[in-house]
C-alpha positions as a LaTeX table, in Angstrom:
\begin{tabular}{lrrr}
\hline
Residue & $x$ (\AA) & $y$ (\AA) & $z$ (\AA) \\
\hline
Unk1 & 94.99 & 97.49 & 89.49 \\
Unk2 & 94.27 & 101.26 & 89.41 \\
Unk3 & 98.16 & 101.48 & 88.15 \\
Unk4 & 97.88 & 99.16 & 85.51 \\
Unk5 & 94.60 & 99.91 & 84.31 \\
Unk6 & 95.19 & 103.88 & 84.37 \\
Unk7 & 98.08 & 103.71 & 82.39 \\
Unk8 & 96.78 & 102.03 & 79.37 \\
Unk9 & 94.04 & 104.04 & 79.41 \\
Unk10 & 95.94 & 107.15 & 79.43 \\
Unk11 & 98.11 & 105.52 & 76.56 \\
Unk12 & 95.11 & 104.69 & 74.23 \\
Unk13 & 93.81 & 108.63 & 74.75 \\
Unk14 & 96.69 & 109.82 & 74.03 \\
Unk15 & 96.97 & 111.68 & 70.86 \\
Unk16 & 99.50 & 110.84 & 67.68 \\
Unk17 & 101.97 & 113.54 & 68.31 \\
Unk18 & 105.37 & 114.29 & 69.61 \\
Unk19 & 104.63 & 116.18 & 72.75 \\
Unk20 & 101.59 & 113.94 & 73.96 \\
Unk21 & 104.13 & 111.13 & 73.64 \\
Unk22 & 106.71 & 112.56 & 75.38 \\
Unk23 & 104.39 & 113.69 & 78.04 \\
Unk24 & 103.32 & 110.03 & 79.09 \\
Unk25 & 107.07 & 108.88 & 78.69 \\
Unk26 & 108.50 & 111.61 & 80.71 \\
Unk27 & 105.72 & 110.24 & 83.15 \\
Unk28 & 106.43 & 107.21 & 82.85 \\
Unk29 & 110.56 & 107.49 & 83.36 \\
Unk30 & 109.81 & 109.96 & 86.47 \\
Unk31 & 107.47 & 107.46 & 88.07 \\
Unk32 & 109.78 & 104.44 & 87.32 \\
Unk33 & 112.93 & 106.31 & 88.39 \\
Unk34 & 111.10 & 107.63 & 91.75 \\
Unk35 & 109.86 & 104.64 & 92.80 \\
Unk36 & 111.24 & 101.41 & 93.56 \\
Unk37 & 110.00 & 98.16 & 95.87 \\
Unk38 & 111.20 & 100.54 & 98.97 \\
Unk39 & 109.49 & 103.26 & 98.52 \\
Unk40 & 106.50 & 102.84 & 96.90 \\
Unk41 & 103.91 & 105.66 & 96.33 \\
Unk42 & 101.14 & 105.80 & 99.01 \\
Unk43 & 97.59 & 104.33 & 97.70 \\
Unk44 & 95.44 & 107.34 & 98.68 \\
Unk45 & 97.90 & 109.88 & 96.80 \\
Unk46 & 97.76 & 108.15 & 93.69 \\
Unk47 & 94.49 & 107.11 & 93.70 \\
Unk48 & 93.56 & 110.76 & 94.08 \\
Unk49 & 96.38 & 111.65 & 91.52 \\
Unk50 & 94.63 & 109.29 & 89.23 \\
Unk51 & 91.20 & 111.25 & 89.66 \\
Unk52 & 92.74 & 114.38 & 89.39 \\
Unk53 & 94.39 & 113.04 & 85.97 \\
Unk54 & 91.24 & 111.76 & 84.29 \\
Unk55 & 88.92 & 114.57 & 85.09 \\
Unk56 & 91.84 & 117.10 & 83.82 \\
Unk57 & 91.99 & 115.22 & 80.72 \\
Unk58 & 87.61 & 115.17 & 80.23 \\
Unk59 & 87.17 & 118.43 & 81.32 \\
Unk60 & 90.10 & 121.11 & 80.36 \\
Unk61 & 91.55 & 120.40 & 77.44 \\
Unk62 & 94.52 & 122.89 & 78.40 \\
Unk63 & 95.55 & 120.47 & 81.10 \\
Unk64 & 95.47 & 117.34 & 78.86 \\
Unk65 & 99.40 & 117.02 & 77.93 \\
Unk66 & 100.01 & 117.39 & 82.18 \\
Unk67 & 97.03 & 114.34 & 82.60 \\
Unk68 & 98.86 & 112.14 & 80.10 \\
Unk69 & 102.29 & 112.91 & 81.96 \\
Unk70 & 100.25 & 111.64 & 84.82 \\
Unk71 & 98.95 & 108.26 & 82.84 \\
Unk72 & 102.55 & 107.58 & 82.32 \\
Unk73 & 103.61 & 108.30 & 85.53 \\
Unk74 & 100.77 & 105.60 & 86.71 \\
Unk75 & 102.97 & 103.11 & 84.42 \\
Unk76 & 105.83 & 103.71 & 86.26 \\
Unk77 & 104.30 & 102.82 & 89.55 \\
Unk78 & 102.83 & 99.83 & 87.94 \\
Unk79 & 106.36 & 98.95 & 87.40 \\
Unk80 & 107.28 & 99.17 & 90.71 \\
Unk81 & 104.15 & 97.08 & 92.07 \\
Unk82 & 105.52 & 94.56 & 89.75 \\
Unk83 & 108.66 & 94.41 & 91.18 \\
Unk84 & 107.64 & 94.06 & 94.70 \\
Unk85 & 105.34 & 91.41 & 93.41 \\
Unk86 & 108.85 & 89.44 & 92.48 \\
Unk87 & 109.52 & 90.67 & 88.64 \\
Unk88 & 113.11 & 91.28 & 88.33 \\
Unk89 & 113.18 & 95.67 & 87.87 \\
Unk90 & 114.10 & 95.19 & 84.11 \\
Unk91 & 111.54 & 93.25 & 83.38 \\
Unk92 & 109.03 & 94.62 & 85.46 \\
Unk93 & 109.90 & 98.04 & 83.06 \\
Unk94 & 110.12 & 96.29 & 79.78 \\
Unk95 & 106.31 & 94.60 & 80.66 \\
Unk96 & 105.18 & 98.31 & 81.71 \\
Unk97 & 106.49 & 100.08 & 78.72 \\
Unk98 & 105.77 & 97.36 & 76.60 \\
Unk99 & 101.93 & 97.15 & 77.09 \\
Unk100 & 101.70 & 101.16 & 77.32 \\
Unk101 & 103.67 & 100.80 & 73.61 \\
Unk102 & 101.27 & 98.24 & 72.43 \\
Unk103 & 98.30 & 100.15 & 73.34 \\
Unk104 & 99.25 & 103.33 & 71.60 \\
Unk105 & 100.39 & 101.26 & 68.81 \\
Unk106 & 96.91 & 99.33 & 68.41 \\
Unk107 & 94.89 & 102.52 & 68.76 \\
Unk108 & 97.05 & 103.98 & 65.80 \\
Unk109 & 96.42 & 101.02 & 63.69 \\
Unk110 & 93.15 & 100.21 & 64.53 \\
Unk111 & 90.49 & 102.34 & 63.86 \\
Unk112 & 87.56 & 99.61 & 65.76 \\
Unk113 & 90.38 & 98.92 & 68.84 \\
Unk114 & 89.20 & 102.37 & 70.71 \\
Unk115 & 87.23 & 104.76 & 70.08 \\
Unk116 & 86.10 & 108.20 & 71.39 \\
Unk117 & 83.47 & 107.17 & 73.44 \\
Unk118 & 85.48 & 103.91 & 74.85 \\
Unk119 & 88.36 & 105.90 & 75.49 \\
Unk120 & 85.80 & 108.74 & 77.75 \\
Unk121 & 84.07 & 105.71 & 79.20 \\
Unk122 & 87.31 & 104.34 & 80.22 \\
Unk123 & 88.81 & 107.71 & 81.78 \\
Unk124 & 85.69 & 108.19 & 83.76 \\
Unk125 & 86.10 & 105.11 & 85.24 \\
Unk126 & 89.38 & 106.02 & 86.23 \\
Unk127 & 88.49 & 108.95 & 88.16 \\
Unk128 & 85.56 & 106.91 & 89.61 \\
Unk129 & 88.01 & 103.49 & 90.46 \\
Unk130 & 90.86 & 106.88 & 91.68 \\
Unk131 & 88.24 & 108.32 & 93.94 \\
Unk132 & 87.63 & 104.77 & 95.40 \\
Unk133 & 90.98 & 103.86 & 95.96 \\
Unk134 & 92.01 & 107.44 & 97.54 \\
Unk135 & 89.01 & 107.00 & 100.47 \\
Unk136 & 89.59 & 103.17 & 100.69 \\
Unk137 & 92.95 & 104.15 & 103.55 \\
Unk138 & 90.11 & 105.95 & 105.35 \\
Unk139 & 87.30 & 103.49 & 105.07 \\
Unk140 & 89.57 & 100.78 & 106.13 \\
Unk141 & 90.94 & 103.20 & 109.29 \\
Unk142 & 86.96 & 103.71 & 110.06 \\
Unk143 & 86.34 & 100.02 & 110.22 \\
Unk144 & 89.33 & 99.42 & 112.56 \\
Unk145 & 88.50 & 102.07 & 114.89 \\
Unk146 & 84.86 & 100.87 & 114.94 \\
Unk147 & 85.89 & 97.23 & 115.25 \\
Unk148 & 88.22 & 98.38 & 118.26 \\
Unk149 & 85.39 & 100.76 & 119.88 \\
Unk150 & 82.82 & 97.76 & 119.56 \\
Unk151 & 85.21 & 95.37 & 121.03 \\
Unk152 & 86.29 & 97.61 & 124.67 \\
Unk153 & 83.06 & 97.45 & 125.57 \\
Unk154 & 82.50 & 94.06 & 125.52 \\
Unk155 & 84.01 & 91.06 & 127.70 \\
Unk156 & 87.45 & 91.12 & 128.53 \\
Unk157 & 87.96 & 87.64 & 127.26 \\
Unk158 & 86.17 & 88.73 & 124.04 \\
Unk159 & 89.35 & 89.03 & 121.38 \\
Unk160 & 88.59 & 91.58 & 118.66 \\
Unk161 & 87.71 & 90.08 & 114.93 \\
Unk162 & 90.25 & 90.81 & 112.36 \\
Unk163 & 88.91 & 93.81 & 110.19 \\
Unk164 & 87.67 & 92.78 & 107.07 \\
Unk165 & 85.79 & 94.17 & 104.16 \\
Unk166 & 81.92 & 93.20 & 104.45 \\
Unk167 & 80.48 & 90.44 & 102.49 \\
Unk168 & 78.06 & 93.57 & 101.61 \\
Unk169 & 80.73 & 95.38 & 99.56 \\
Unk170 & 82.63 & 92.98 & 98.22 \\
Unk171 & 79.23 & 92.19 & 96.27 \\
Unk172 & 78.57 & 95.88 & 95.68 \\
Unk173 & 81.57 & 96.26 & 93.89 \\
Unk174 & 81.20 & 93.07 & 91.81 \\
Unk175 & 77.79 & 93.98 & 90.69 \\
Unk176 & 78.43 & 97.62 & 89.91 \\
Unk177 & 81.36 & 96.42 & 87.71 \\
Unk178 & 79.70 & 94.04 & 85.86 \\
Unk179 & 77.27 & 96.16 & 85.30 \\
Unk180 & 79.57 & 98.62 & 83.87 \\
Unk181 & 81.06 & 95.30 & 82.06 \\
Unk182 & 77.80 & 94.82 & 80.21 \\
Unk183 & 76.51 & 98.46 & 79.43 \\
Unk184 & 79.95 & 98.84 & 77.93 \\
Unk185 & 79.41 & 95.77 & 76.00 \\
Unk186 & 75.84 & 96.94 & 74.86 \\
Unk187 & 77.50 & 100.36 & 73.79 \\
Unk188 & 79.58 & 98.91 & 72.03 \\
Unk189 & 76.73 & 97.24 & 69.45 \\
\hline
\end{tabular}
């Protein structure tokens, strides 16, 4: 999701020109050439790639051509992800490129489709959904090794439960995204 998501939004910030569009294809061809349903890039170093990327492009505008590379190169993993999820690698490239072409091409033509503060709404919630999915390895690791502590001190015949996210934060994420959802919605007005 963070793959799919950060690339478009990296394609509708990035600026008409030559360079900024060769920066998020050069991503994009690295990423996709790098990657394939072997060896796919590791969650926490892209999510925290992803962060990096979108508070580069917010906050030092010298950096911004090396954040879109970055948006591109979160295409080509996309790519990848939808290979292993059983798209052929051709079309898993041509559905990639094509939506990352298709966003550039409706922010170009459409004045209404993105603008400014859409575009810096949806870059911070890159960084915020990149942060999240770089700590999630770690969370996830914490759970297990609490589920395993909590379970050798039991009864022998006591099996472990399978780790699992909590009902808890499966319904703080929901809210806090609809939330964002609906103030993005009332921003919009």
């Amino acid at each position: 999701m963070l793959c799919a998501l950060g690339s478009v939004v990296f394609a509708a910030a990035t600026p008409a020109g030559v360079r900024p569009s060769a920066a998020l294809a050069a991503g994009f061809a690295a990423a996709a050439l790098l990657t394939s349903a072997s060896s796919l890039p590791n969650a926490a170093w892209t999510g925290g790639l992803a962060a990096v990327a979108a508070s580069a492009y917010l906050f030092k505008p010298r950096l911004k051509l090396a954040a879109i590379g970055i948006g591109g190169a979160l295409g080509g993993f996309w790519a990848s992800l939808l290979e292993v999820q059983g798209l052929p690698m051709p079309v898993a490239l041509l559905v990639a490129a094509g939506l990352l072409i298709l966003t550039m091409r409706l922010v170009r033509t459409r004045a209404g489709f993105a603008t400014d503060a859409l575009k810096e709404e949806g870059l911070l919630a890159i960084g915020v959904l990149g942060l999240g999915v770089a700590m999630l390895p770690g969370v996830l690791d914490g759970w297990q090794a609490a589920t395993n502590l909590s379970g050798a001190g039991g009864a022998p015949e006591r099996a472990a439960a399978p780790v699992s996210i909590p009902m808890w934060t499966l319904a703080l994420l929901l809210a806090s995204t609809m939330l964002g959802a609906l103030y993005s919605f009332w921003g919009r007005r």
